[in-house]
C-alpha positions in Angstrom: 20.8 13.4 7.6 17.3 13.3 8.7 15.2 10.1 8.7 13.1 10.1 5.7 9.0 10.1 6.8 7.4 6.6 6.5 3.6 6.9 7.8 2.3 4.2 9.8 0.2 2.6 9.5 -0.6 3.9 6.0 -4.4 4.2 4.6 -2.9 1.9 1.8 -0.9 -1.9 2.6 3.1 -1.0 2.6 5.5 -3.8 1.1 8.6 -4.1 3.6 11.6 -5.5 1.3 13.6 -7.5 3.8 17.8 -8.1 3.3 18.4 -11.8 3.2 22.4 -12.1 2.5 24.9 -8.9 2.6 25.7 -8.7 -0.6 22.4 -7.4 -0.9 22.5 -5.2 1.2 25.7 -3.7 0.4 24.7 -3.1 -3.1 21.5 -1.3 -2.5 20.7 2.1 -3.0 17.7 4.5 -1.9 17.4 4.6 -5.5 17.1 0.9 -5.9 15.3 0.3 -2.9 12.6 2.7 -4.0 11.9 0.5 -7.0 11.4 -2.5 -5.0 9.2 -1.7 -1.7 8.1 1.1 1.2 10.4 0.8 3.4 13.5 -1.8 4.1 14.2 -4.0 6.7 17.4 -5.0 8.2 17.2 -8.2 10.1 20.5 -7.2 12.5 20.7 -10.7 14.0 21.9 -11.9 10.4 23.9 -9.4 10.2 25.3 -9.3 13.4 29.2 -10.5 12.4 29.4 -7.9 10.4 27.7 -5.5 12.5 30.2 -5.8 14.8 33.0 -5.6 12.3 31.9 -1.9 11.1 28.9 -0.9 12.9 26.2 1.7 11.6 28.6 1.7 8.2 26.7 -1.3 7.3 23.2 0.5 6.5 24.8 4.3 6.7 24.8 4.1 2.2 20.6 3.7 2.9 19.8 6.6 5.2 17.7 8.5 2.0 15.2 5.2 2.5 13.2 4.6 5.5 14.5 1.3 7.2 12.7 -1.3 9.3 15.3 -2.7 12.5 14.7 -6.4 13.5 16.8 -8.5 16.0 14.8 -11.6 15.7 15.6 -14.2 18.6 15.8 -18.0 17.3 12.6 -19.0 19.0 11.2 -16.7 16.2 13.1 -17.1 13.2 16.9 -15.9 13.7 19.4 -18.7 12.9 21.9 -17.5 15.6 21.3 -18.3 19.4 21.9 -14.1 19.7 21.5 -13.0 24.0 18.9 -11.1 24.8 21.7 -7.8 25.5 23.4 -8.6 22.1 19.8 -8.7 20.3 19.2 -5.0 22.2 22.4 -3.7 22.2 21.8 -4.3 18.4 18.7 -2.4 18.1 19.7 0.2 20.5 22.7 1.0 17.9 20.0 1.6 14.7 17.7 3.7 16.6 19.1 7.0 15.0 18.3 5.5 11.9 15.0 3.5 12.6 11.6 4.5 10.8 10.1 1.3 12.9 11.1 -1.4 14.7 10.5 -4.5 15.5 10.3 -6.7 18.8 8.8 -9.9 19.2 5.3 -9.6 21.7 7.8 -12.8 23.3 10.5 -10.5 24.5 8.5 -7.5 25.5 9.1 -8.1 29.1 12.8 -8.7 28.6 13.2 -5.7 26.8 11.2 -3.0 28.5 13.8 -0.5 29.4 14.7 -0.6 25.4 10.9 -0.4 24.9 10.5 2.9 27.2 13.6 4.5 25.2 11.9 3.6 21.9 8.5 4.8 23.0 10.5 7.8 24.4 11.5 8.6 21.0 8.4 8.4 19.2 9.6 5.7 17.0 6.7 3.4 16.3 7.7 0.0 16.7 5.5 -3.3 16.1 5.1 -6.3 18.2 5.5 -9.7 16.3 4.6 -13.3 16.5 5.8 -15.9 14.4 4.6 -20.0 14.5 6.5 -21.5 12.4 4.3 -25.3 13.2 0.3 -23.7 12.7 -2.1 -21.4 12.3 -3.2 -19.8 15.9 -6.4 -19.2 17.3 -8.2 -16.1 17.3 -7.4 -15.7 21.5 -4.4 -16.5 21.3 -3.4 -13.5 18.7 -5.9 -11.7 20.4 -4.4 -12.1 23.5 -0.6 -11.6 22.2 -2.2 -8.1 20.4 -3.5 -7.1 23.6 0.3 -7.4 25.0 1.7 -5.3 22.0 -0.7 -2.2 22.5 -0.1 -2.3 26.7 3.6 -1.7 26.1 2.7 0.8 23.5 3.8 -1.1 19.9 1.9 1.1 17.0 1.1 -2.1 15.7 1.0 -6.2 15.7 2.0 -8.7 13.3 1.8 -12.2 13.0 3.3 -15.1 10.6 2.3 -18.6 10.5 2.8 -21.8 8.8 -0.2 -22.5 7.2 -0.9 -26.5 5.8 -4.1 -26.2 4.1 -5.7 -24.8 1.3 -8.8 -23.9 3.7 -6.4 -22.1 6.0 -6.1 -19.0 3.7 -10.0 -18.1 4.3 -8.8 -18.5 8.2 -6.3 -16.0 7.8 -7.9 -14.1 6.0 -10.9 -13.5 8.5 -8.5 -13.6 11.3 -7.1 -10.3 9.5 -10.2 -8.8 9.5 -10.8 -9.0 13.1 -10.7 -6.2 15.7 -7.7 -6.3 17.5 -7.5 -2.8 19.0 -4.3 -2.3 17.1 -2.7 -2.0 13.3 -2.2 -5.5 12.2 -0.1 -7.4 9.7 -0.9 -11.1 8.7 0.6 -13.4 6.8 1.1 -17.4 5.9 4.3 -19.1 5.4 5.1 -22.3 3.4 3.9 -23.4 0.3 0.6 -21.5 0.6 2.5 -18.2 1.7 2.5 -16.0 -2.0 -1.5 -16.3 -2.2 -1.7 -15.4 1.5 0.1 -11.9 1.2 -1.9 -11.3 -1.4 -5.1 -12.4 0.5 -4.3 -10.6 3.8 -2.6 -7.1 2.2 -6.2 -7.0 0.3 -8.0 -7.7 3.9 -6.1 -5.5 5.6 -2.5 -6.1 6.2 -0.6 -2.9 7.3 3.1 -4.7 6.2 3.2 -6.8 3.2 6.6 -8.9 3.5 9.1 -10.1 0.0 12.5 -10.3 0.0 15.0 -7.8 -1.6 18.4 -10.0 -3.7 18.3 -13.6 -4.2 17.4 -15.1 -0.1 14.2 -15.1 1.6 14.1 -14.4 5.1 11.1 -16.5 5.6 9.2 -19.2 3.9 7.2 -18.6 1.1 8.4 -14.9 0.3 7.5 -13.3 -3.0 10.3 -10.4 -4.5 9.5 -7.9 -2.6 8.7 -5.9 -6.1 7.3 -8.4 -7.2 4.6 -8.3 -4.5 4.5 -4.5 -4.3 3.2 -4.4 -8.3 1.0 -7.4 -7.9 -0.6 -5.5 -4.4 -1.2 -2.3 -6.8 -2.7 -4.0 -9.2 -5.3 -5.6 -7.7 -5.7 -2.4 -5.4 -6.7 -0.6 -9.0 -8.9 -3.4 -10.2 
């Protein structure tokens, strides 16, 4: 089966609907999915045990939907302490089935032969950053963006724990900025569902909720839950 087509960046924000728990995941359908968000992600380091119980079978009942690949290290978000050749060896296995992927701008070095196969194949890919303690300055994401584009990421997105209400104008302008690449922003914590709304309006290229009952980060919305809300205000 061919991939399905997922354009990106899009002219229009696209809501990725990202798998918290396998039961989840094992009950979705293209069908279902469709409902719910753009495209799909798979965070394989959660789903690493089971990964390596039945391989590709795991996600092979989704191949009508496009599907997002992440092997987030811990530093970033991943409750596991994966290796750096278990967290590629992971994504190496999905890249039949990969509309994008996803490698942190941190482990761009450590994974540049994986990097020149994915570029190799034409499958964008988009460098992330996550602080999970603050917002960041404007050089440092512009900096880390800079990194992204050299190794040839199609795009650059960044999550951060934000603490104040006045943060959200922050982020919001720091979305509107220049980077020389596609960019996705957005907050976490207790001010992260008005952020995605605030940075998909700005700008954001990848909107994130959650798709079952688990978030995979702080402060997600339902991931259809966020795709009507984004529509709606797109049509005001």
């Amino acid at each position: 089966m061919s991939k399905p087509s997922f354009y990106f960046p899009n002219s229009n924000p696209s809501v990725v609907g990202s798998f918290g728990d396998i039961d989840s995941l094992r009950s979705a359908t293209p069908e279902s999915l469709g409902l719910e968000c753009d495209i799909a992600e798979i965070r394989l380091d959660l789903f690493y045990q089971e990964f390596s119980q039945q391989g590709p079978e795991i996600w092979a009942h989704l191949l009508g939907f496009p599907l997002l690949f992440t092997a987030r290290c811990h530093s970033e978000g991943s409750p596991f302490q994966l290796s750096t050749e278990t967290r590629k060896s992971l994504i190496k296995s999905a890249l039949n089935a990969a509309a994008l992927i996803d490698i942190e701008v941190a482990s761009i070095a450590e994974m540049e032969i994986l990097i020149t196969e994915i570029n190799a194949k034409r499958i964008p890919w988009i460098a992330s950053y996550h602080n999970f303690e603050r917002l960041p300055t404007l050089d440092e994401l512009t900096s880390r963006a800079a990194l992204a584009k050299q190794a040839g990421a199609s795009g650059f997105k960044f999550a951060a724990r934000l603490h104040h209400v006045e943060e959200l104008a922050i982020l919001a302008n720091l979305q509107t900025q220049d980077f020389g690449i596609p960019t996705a922003s957005m907050g976490m914590g207790n001010l992260a569902p008005d952020s995605r709304l605030l940075c998909a309006k700005n700008g954001s290229v990848l909107n994130y909720g959650f798709i079952g009952k688990t978030e995979t980060a702080p402060g997600q919305w339902p991931a259809k839950r966020l795709r009507d809300r984004i529509r709606s205000s797109f049509t005001l």
